[in-house]
VOZAMAR-398261 format. One record per residue: x, y, z of N, C-alpha, C in turn. Coordinates in nm, 4 decimals. Each point is the difference from the previous one (the first is absolute). Last residue first. Example, Ala and Ser with C-alpha at 12.3 -4.5 7.8 and 13.67 -1.06 7.14 Angstrom:
# residues 2
ATOM,1.2850,-0.2250,0.7080,0.0820,0.1190,0.0060,-0.0770,0.1090,0.0730
ATOM,0.0290,-0.5720,-0.0070,-0.0890,0.1190,0.0000,0.0900,0.1200,0.0000
# end
This chain:
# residues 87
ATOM,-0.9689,-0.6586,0.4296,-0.0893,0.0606,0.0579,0.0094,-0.0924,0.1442
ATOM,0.3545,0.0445,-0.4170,-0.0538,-0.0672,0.1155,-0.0875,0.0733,0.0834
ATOM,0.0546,0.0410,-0.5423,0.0245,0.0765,0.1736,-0.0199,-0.1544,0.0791
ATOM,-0.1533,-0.0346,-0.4434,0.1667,0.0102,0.0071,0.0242,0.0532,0.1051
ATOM,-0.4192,0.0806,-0.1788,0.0474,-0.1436,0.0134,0.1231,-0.0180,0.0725
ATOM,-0.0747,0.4108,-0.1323,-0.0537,-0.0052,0.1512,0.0155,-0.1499,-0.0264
ATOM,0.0814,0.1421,-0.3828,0.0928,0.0353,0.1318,0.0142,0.0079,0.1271
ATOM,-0.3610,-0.0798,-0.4154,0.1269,-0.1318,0.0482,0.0864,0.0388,0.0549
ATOM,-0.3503,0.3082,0.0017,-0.0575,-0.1367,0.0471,0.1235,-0.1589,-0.0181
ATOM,-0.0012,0.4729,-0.1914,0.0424,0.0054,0.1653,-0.0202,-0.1180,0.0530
ATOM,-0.0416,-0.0095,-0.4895,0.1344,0.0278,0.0957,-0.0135,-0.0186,0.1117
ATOM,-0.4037,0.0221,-0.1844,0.0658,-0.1205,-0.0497,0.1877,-0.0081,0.0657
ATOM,-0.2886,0.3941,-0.0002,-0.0620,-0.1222,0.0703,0.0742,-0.1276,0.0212
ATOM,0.1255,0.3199,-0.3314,0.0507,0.0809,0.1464,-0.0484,-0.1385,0.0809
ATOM,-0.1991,-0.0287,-0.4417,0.1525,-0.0713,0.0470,0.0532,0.0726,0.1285
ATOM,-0.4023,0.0936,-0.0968,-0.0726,-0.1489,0.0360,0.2438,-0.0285,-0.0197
ATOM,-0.1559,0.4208,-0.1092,-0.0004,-0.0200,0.1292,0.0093,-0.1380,0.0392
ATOM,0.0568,0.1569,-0.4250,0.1214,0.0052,0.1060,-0.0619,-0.0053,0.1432
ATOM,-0.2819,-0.0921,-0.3232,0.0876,-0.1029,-0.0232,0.1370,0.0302,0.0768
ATOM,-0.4216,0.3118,-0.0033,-0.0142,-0.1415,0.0945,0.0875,-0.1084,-0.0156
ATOM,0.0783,0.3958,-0.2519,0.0327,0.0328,0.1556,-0.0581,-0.0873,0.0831
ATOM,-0.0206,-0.0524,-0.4919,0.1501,0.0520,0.0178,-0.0448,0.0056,0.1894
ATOM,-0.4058,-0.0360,-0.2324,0.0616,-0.1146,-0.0060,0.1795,-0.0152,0.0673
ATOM,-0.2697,0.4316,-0.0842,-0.0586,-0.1172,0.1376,0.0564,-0.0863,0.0342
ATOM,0.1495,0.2868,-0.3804,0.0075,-0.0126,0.1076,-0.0042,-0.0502,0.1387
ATOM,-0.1747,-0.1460,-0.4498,0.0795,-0.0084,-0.0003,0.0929,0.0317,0.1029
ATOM,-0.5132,0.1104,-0.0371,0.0383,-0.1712,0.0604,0.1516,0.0068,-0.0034
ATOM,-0.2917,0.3923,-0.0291,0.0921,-0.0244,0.0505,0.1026,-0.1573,0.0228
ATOM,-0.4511,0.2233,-0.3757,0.0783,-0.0297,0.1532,0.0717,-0.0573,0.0387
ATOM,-0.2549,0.3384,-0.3869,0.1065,-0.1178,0.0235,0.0350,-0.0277,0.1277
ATOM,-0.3515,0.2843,-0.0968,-0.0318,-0.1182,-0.0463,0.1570,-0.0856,-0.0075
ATOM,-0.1161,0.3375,0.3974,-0.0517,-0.0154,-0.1584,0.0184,-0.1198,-0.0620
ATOM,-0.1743,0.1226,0.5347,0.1347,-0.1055,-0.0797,-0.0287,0.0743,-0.1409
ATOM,-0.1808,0.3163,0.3559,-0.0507,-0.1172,-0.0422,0.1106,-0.0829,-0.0992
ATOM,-0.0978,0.5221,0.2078,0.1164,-0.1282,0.0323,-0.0690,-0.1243,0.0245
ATOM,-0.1672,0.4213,-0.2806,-0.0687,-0.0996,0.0843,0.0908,-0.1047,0.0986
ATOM,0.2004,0.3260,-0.2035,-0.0960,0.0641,-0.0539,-0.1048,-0.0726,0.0856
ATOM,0.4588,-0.1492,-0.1021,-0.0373,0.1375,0.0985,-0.1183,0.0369,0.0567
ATOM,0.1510,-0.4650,-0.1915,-0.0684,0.0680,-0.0498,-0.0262,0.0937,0.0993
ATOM,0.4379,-0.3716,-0.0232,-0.2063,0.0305,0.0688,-0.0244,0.1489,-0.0966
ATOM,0.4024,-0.2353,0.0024,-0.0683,-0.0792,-0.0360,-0.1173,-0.0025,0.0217
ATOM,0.4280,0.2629,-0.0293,-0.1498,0.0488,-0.0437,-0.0344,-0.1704,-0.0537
ATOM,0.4402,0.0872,0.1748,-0.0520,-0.0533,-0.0892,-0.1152,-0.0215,-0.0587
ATOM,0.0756,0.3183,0.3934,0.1486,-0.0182,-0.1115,-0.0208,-0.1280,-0.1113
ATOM,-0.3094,0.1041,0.3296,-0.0309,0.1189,-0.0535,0.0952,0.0042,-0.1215
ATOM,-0.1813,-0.3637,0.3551,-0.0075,0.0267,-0.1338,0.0027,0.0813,-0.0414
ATOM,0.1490,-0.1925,0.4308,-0.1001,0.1761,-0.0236,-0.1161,-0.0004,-0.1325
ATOM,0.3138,-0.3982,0.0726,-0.0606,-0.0058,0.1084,-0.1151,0.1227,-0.0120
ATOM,0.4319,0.0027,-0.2103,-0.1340,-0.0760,-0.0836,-0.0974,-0.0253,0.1047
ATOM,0.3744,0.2457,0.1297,-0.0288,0.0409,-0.1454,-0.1702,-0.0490,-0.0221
ATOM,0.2621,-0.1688,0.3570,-0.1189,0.0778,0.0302,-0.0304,0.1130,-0.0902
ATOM,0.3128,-0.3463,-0.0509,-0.1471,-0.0666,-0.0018,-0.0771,0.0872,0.0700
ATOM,0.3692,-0.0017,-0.4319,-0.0350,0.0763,0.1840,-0.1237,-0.0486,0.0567
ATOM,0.2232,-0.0503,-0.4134,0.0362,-0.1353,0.0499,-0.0476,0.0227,0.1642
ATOM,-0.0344,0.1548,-0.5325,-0.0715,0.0309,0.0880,0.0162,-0.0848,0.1753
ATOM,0.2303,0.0457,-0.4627,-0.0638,-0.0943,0.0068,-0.1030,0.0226,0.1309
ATOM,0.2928,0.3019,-0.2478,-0.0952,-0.0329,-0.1112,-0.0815,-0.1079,0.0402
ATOM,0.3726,0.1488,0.2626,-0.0931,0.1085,-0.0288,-0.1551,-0.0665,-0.0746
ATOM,0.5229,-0.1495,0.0851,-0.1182,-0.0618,0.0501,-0.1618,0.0765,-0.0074
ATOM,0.4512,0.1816,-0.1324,-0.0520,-0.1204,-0.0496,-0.0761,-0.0630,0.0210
ATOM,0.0912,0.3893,0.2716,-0.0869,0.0256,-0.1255,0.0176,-0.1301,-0.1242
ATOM,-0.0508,-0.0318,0.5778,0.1372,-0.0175,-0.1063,-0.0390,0.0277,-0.1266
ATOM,-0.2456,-0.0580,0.4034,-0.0215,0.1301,-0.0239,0.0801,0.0077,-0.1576
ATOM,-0.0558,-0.4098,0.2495,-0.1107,0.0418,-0.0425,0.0399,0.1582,-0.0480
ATOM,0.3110,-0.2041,0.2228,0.0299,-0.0802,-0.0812,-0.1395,0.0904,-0.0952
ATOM,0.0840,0.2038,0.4364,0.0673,0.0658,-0.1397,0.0013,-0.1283,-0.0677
ATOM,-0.2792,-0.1303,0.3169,-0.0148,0.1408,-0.0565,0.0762,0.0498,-0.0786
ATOM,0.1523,-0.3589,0.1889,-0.1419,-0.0345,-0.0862,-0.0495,0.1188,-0.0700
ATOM,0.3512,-0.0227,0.3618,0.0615,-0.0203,-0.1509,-0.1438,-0.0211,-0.1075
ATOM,-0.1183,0.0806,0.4645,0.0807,0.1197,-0.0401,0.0427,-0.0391,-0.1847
ATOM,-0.1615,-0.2806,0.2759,-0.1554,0.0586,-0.0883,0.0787,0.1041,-0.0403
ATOM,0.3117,-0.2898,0.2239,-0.0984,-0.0617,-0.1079,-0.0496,0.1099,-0.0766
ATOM,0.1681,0.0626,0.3549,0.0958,0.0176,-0.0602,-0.0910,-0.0730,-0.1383
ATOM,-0.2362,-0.0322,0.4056,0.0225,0.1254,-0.0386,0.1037,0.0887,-0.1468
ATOM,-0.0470,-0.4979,0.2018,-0.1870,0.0359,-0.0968,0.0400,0.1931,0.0071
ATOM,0.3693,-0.1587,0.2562,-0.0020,-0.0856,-0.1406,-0.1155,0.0017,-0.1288
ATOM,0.0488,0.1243,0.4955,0.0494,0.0862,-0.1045,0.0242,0.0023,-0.1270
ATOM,-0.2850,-0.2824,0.3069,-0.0227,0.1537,-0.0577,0.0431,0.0756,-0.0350
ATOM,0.1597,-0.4343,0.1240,-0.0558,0.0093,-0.0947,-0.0539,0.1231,-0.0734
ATOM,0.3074,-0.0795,0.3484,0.0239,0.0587,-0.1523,-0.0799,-0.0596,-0.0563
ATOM,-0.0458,0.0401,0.4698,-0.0291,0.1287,-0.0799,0.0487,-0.0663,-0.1632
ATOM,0.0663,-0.2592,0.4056,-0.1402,-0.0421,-0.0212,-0.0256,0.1200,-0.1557
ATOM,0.4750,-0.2146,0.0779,-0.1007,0.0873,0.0467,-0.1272,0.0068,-0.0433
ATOM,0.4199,-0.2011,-0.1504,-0.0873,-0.0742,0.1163,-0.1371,0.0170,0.0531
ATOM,0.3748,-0.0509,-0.5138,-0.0619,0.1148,0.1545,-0.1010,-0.0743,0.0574
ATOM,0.2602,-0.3011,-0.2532,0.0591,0.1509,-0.0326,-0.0327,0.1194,0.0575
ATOM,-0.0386,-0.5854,0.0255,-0.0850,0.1169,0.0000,0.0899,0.1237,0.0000
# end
């Protein structure tokens, strides 16, 4: 084990969201919308309709799909590292 402390995880989910934010902000990355409280609002990939904020007609599945597949792998990680502890 490499640190002990009860804290690095939270520093670790801190250092995280930190690099996330500038990974998402990165003007190569621009074109893909990768912010999830971008898309969450729907204002930056106008997937809603201002006017009535109601879905328009293309929806979000391609996104959707991208952030339940990193979540279900985050899942998938923490879950074989904690295997691996002696609890």
């Amino acid at each position: 084990m490499i640190f002990s402390s009860e804290y690095v995880s939270l520093a670790v989910a801190y250092l995280g969201y930190i690099f996330y934010l500038a990974a998402v902000r990165h003007p190569r990355l621009g074109a893909y919308h990768l912010h999830v409280a971008d898309f969450m609002s729907g204002i930056f990939p106008h997937y809603l309709d201002r006017t009535t904020m109601l879905w328009t007609g293309s929806y979000a599945v391609t996104p959707i799909a991208g952030f339940l597949a990193t979540a279900l792998l985050l899942v998938a990680a923490s879950g074989l590292i904690a295997s691996r502890q002696d609890l």
